[in-house]
N, C-alpha and C positions, 0 to 999 in steps of 0.2 A: 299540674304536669307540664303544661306549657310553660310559666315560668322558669323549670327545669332545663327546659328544649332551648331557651333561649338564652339561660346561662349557660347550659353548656357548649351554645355556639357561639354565643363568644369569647370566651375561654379557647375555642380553639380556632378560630378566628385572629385569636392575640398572640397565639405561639406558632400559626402561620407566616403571618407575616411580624414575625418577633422583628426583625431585623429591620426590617421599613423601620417601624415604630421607633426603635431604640436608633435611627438614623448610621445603623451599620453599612448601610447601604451606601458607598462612597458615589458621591456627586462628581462633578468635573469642580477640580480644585478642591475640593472634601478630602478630608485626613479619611485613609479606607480604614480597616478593621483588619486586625492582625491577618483573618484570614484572607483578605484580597493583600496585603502583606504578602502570601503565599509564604506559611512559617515553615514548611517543608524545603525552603531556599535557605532560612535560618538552621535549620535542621542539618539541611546537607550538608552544610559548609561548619558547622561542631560550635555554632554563635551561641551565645545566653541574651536571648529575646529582649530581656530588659536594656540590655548595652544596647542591640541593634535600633532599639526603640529611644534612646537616649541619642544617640547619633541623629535618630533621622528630627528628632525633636530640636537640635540644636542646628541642624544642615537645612531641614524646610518647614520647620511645622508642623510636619504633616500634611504637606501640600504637594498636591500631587503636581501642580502644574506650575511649581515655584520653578525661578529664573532668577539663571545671577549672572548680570552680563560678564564680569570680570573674568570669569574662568574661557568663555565659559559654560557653566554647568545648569543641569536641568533634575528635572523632579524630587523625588520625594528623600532622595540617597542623595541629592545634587552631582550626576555621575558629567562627569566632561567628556568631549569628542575624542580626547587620546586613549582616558581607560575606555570608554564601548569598543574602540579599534582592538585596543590589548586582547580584551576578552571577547573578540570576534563577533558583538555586534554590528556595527558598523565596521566599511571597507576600507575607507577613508577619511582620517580625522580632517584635513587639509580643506577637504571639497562636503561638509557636511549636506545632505540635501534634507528636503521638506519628510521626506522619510526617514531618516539617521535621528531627526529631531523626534517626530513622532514617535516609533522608536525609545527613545531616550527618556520618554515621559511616561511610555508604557508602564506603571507597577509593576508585572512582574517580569519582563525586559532592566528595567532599572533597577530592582530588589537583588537579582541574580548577578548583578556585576558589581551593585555596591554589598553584598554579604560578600561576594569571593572572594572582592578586593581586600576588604575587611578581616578576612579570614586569614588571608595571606600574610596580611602586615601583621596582625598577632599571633600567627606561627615563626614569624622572622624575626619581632623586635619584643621590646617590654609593652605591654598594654600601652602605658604612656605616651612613647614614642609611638607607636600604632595611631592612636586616635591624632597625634599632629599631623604625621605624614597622611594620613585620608584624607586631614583639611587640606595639606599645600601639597599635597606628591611626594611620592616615595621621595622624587629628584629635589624636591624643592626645600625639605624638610630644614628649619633651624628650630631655637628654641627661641623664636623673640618675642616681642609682648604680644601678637595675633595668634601665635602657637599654644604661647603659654592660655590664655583668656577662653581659646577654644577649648584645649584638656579641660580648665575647670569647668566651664559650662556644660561639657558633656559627661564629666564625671558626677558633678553635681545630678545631673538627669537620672543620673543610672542609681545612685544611690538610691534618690526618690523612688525610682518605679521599680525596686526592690523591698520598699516598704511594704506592711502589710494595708490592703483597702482599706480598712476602718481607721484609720490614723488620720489622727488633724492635719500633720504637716500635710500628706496626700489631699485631704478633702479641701483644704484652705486652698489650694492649687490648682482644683478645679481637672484632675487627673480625670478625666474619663475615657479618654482616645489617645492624645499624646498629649 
C-alpha cells in the first residue's frame, strides 16, 4: 500500500510541476512557451501560430532578450522604438528610456505589437510581401537579397512547424520550443 502512496505521489508531483520539468518555464533569455507567447494575442489579431512562431524563430530565436543594434530592435518579435510608438507603447521613439526598453523586451508587451504589426501587413499586402516589410518596415520595403534571404528563411520555418511531430525532418531539427 505504501508503494502505491508513493507512486501516486509522484505521478502527481510530475504533472504539478509538468512545466518546470519540461523547462516551459521561460528563463531570462529562454525561448517561453507558446503560452507565455500569450497565443490569445495570436488569436486576437486572426495569426496561424505556426507563421507567428516561424517569424519569431527567424527574428530571435526565441530569445527573449535578443538585441540588434542596427534597428534598433529588441526581443523575442525584435519590435523597434518606431513601431512600440505606432502601437502606443512607448511615447517617444526619439528619447527611448530605460523603461520603453524594458518594455520592449516584455513577451507579452512585445508579442502584442509584433502580432498587430503582422497582422496588419497581411491584411494589406501578399503574405510575401508582409513577411519582408516586418523585417525592414512597411517604409523601408524592397525586394533585395536581405528581403529576399529573410522570406525564405521564414517561410522555410513555417512550413516546418506545420509538419506533423513525429516526422524526421521535425525531429532531425531538434523542434521542441522554436
Amino acid at each position: 500500500m505504501g508503494f502505491i502512496f508513493i507512486g501516486l505521489a509522484a505521478v502527481l508531483f510530475f504533472f504539478m510541476f509538468k512545466q518546470q520539468l519540461s523547462g516551459g518555464v521561460s528563463g531570462e533569455g529562454k525561448a517561453p512557451s507558446l503560452n507565455d507567447l500569450n497565443e490569445e494575442k495570436i488569436n486576437k489579431y486572426g495569426l496561424d501560430r505556426n507563421f507567428v512562431r516561424a517569424i519569431i524563430k527567424v527574428e530571435s530565436n526565441g530569445n527573449t532578450k535578443a538585441f540588434n543594434p542596427s534597428g534598433p530592435s529588441y526581443g523575442l518579435m525584435q519590435i523597434t522604438p518606431i513601431l512600440a510608438q505606432t502601437y502606443g507603447l512607448i511615447s517617444d521613439a526619439k528619447n527611448v528610456t530605460q523603461n520603453d526598453i524594458a518594455l520592449m523586451y516584455d513577451v507579452s508587451y512585445n508579442s502584442e505589437v509584433g502580432c498587430r504589426f503582422i497582422s496588419y501587413l497581411t491584411k494589406k499586402y501578399p503574405k510575401e510581401t508582409a513577411i519582408q516589410m516586418y523585417n525592414l518596415g512597411e517604409a523601408g520595403y524592397n525586394s533585395g537579397k536581405r528581403a529576399t534571404t529573410y522570406l525564405g528563411k521564414v517561410l522555410e520555418w513555417d512550413r516546418i512547424y506545420h509538419l506533423p511531430w513525429g516526422s524526421a525532418e521535425r525531429a532531425d531539427r531538434k523542434l521542441y520550443v522554436y
